[in-house]
FIVEX-698889 format. One record per residue (C-alpha): z, x, y. Coordinates in steps of 0.2 Angstrom, whole numbers, padded with zeros to 4 digits, always signed. Layout:
BEGIN
ZXY/...
END
This chain:
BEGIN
-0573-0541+0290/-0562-0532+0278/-0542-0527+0284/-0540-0508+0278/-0527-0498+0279/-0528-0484+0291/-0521-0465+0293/-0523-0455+0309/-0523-0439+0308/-0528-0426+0317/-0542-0416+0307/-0557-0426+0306/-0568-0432+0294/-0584-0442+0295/-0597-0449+0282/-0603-0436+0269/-0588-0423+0274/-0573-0420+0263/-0554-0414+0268/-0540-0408+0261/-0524-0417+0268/-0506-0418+0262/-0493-0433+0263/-0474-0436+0262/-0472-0454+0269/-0470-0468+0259/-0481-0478+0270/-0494-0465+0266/-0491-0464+0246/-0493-0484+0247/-0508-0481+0254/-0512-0469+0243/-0507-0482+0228/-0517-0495+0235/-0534-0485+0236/-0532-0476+0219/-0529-0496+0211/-0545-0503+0221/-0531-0517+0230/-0538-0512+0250/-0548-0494+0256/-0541-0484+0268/-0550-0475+0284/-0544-0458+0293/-0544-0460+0312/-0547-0445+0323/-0530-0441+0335/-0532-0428+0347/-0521-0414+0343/-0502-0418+0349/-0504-0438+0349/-0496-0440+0333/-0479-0448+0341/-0488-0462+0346/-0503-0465+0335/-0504-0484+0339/-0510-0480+0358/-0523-0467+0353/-0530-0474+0339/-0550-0473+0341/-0563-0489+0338/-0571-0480+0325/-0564-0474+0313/-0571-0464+0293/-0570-0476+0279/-0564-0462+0266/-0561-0462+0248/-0549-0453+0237/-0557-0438+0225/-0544-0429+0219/-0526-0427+0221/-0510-0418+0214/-0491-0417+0215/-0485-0401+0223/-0467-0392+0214/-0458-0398+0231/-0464-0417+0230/-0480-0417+0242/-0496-0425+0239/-0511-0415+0242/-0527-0428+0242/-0545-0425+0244/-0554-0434+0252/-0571-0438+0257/-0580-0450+0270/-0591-0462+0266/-0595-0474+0281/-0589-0477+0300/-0583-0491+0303/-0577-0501+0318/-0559-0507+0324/-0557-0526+0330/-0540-0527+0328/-0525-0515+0323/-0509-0522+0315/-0492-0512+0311/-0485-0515+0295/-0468-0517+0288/-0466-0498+0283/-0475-0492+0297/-0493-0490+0291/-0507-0496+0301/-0519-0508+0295/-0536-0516+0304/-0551-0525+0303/-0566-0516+0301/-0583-0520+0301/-0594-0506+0291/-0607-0498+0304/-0623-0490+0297/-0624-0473+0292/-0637-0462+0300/-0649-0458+0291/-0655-0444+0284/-0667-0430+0296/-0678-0416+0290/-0670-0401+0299/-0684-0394+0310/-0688-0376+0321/-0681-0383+0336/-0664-0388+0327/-0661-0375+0311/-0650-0364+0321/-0637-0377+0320/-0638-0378+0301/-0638-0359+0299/-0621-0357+0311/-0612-0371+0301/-0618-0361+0283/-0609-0345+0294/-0596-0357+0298/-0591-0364+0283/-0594-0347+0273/-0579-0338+0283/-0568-0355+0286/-0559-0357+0265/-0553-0372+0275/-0567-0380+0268/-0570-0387+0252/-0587-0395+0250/-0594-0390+0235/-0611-0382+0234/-0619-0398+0226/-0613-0409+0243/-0621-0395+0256/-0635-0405+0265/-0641-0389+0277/-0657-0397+0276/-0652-0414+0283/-0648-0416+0302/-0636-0429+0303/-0626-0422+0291/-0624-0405+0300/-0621-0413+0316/-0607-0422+0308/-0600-0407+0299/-0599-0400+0315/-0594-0417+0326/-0578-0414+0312/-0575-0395+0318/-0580-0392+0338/-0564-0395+0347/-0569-0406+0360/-0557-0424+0366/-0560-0437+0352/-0565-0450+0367/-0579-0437+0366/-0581-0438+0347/-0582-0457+0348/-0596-0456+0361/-0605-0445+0351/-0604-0455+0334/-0606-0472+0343/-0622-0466+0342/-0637-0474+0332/-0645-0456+0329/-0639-0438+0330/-0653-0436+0345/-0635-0436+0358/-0625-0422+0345/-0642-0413+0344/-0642-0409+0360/-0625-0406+0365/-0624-0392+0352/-0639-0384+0357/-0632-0383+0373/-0615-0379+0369/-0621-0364+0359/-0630-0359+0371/-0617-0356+0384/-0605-0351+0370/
END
């Protein structure tokens, strides 16, 4: 069991994604420090949009292993990161620190693995490729598009469909993307 520092927020990120975010808090820049110098990883947890006053009560089981790519200081003092997730992992214990950041142990759960897209499920690959080619929100780069992979697109879009995180979690908790497969076919085909 590992104790990593943790980051809720409220976009979310999952293995394989990437995500542009921006910190001012000194708990975060220490954070920040501590990745960037290899002393303890960081994971960003997912917070349903207006939970942020009280992160410690929403904080979800599992949570995205992430790691730093890139980041830059801004004229006014702000931190832009970016970001990209590499593995869930799962909460036994949270602690608060000193300066406010939160901390846990984790235990690294296994990646899904890798899924042919087939005729029954391509649809869900060509309306993230729509997706993603109208939102500049994101910034994957061409050489990281999996389109061809399953579990990768369900994930993509696990990070984007605005459904309750407890929701999210059900679906990640998941040793497959079977679930997420078939909530999105049916979602968009109601929708």
């Amino acid at each position: 069991m590992e104790k990593i520092a943790l980051m809720p927020h409220t976009n979310h990120l999952l293995p394989g994604g990437r995500l542009e975010i921006t910190i001012i808090e000194s708990r975060f820049i220490r954070m920040m420090k501590d990745a960037l110098s290899e002393k303890r990883q960081f994971a960003l947890c997912m917070l349903n949009e207006g939970t942020e006053s009280d992160p410690v009560k929403n904080l979800p089981a599992i949570v995205t292993l992430s790691k730093i790519i890139d980041f830059n200081q801004t004229d006014g003092g702000l931190i832009n990161l970016s970001i990209e997730g590499i593995h869930n992992v799962k909460l036994s214990a949270v602690y608060h620190e000193y300066d406010g950041l939160f901390s846990g142990d984790a235990v690294i759960l296994p990646n899904w693995s890798p899924r042919s897209i087939d005729s029954s499920n391509e649809c869900l690959a060509e309306k993230l490729k729509r997706h993603f080619a109208y939102n500049q929100k994101s910034k994957i780069s061409d050489d990281k598009l999996k389109y061809d992979d399953i579990s990768w697109v369900c994930q993509r879009w696990i990070e984007i469909v605005p459904i309750e995180v407890y929701y999210k979690q059900l679906l990640i908790a998941q040793d497959s993307p079977k679930l997420t497969i078939r909530f999105l076919l049916k979602l968009f085909q109601h929708g």
